[in-house]
C-alpha positions, -999 to 999 in steps of 0.1 A, spaced: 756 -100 166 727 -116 148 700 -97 131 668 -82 147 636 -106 150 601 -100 139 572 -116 151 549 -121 120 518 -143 111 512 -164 84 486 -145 62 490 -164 27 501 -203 21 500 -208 -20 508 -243 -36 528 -225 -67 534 -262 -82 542 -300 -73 579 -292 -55 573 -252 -47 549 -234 -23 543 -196 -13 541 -180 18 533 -140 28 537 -130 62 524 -100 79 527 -81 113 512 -98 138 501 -59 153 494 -46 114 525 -26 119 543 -24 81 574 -45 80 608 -29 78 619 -19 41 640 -39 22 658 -39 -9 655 -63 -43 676 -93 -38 675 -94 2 667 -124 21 648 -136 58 656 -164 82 625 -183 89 627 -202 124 607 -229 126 599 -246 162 599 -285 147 584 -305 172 614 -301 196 642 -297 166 645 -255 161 657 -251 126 665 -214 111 667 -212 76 671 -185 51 648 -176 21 652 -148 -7 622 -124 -6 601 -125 -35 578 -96 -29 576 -62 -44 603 -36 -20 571 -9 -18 551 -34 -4 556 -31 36 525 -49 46 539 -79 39 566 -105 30 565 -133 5 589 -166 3 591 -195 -21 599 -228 -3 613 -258 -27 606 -287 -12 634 -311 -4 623 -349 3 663 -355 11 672 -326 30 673 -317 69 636 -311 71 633 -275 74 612 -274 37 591 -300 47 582 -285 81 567 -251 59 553 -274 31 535 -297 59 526 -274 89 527 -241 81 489 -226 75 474 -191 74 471 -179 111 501 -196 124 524 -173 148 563 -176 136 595 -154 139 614 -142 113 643 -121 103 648 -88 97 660 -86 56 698 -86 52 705 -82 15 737 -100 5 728 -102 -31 718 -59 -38 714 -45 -74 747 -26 -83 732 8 -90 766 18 -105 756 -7 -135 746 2 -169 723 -27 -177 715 -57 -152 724 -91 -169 702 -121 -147 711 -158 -154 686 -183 -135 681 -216 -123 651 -229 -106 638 -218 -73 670 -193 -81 643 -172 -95 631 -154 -61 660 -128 -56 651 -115 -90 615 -109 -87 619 -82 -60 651 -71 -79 626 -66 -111 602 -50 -92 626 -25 -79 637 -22 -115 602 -15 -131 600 13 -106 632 28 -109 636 24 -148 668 3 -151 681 -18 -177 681 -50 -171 672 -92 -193 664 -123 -179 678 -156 -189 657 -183 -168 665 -219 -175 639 -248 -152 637 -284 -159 604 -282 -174 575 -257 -183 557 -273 -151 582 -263 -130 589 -229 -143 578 -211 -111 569 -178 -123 576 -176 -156 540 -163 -167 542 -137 -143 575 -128 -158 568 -126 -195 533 -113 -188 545 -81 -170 580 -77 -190 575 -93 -222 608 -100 -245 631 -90 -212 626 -122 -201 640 -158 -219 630 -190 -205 645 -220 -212 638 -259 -206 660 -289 -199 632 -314 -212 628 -295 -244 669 -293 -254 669 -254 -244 703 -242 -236 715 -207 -230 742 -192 -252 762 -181 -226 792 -171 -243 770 -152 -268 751 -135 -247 783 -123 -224 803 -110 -255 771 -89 -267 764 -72 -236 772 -33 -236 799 -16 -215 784 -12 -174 769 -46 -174 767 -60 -142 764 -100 -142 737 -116 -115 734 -158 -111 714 -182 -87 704 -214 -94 717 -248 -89 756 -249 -82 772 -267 -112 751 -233 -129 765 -208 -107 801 -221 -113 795 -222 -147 783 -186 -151 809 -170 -133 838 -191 -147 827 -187 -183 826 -145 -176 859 -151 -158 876 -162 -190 860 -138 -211 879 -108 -190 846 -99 -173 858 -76 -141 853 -92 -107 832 -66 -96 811 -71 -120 799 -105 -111 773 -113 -85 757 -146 -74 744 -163 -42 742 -196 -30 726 -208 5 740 -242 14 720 -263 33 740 -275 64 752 -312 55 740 -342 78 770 -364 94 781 -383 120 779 -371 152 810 -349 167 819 -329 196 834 -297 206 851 -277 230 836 -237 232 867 -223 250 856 -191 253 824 -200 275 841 -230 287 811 -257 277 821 -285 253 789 -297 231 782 -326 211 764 -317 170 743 -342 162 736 -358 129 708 -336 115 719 -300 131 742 -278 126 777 -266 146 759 -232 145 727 -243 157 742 -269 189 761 -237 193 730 -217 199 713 -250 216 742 -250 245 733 -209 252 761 -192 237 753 -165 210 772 -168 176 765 -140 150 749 -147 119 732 -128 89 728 -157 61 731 -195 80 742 -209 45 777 -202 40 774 -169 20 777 -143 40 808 -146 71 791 -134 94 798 -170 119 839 -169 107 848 -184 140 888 -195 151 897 -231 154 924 -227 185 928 -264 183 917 -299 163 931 -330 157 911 -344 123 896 -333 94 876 -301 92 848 -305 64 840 -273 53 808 -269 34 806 -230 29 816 -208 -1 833 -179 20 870 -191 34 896 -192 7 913 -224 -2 943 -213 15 923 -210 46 904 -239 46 938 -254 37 951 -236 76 922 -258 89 924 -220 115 891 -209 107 855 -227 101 818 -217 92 796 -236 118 765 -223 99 777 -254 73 806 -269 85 814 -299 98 842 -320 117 854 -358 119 878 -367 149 892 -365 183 894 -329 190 880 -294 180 885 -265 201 866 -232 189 870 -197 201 834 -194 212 
């Protein structure tokens, strides 16, 4: 089933710079808010003048700090609307539901030494995972790469509290990380994080790849923002209701829309969690998520509906 909801006001809203804003929420009864470990994440559901949207966000605040929560929001002219929704109407006071944390992107306390490659708004994982770090004395260096000083969100905070741990890098400038270097230099135990953009995620883990680095090693997360399409329709055989997805929402969320509950821990493809059976379809599945092998999004027998999409005459779900 999904995860447990907690009903939380907006205490903090923090223009960080032109694309990226800050938000804390609190308790609305001042009780603390579960624990949660470095790395975890939130879904933030946002009532959008008749459109529900539910979208998750890394937490960014310190673990030992229970009192409240804190999320970066990137702003995305292009995308579904969820960012602009927080950037344009969310304001201190302001009632809103969210998540219980579901970490799907934990430090590795088996490792040696903690190895972070960033990109971007990729940087709020890491700053709870640092925090956790500075308290519990790990190892751990910080390769953060933004398109330009401007938009290095955080950066000061970074190298002001951890000095020559952390490496920043900018696109405007010529900065590039030495990846290869830097992998074939790292001691024994290393464990290998990445977020960022996609094209630097791939990149990350395929260069370790081909340098022998172990699977288990490697660690990276990626929410994918549920693509926009033409409409489509579907057949829940399970409840027996057949719904129609519209453009701008998501085969999860017309799933949830028509009353029948579909598990989820992530909404972006990452985590599983909303694997769901295709019994029958005659067209193309479009599968957005990062989850399903290629043999089985080859099988076309199993879809995401937290990012996937369909185009056709007939889809037939197990739901």
């Amino acid at each position: 089933m999904s995860v447990a909801k907690l009903q939380v006001r907006v205490e903090e809203v923090v223009p960080v710079n032109e694309l990226i804003t800050r938000f804390r929420f609190v308790s609305r009864n001042g009780a603390p808010l579960p624990a949660f470990s470095g790395g975890a994440h939130t879904v933030v559901e946002m009532e959008d003048h008749g459109t529900r949207r539910m979208n998750p966000y890394s937490l960014m605040s310190d673990p030992s700090d229970t009192r409240g929560y804190e999320i970066s929001v990137r702003r995305d002219d292009q995308g579904r609307g969820g960012s602009l929704f927080m950037h344009r109407h969310v304001r201190p006071g302001m009632e809103m539901v969210i998540s219980n944390p579901v970490n799907l992107f934990g430090l590795d306390t088996r490792a040696k030494k903690h190895l972070m490659i960033v990109g971007g708004i990729g940087i709020t994982p890491f700053l709870s995972q640092t925090a956790q770090l500075a308290r519990q004395g790990g190892q751990w260096e910080m390769h953060y790469a933004a398109r330009n000083r401007a938009l290095g969100a955080y950066m000061d905070r970074l190298t002001g509290a951890y000095g020559d741990r952390v490496h920043c890098y900018f696109d405007e400038e010529g900065d590039k990380i030495d990846l290869a270097r830097l992998l074939a230099t790292q001691p024994i135990g290393t464990h290998l994080y990445v977020c960022g953009p996609k094209g630097m995620i791939a990149w990350v883990l395929k260069t370790a790849a081909a340098m022998g680095w172990p699977p288990q090693a490697l660690h990276s997360e990626e929410f994918i923002a549920p693509p926009t399409g033409a409409p489509f329709e579907v057949q829940l055989a399970a409840s027996g209701k057949t719904i129609t997805v519209g453009p701008a929402q998501s085969l999860l969320e017309a799933i949830e829309a028509a009353g029948v509950d579909a598990p989820y821990l992530c909404r972006g493809g990452a985590c599983g969690q909303c694997e769901t059976n295709v019994l029958r379809h005659e067209g193309e599945i479009l599968h957005a998520d990062h989850w399903l092998t290629d043999e089985e999004k080859a099988s076309n027998c199993k879809i995401m509906p937290c990012v996937s999409r369909f185009a056709g005459k007939t889809l037939v779900l197990d739901r």
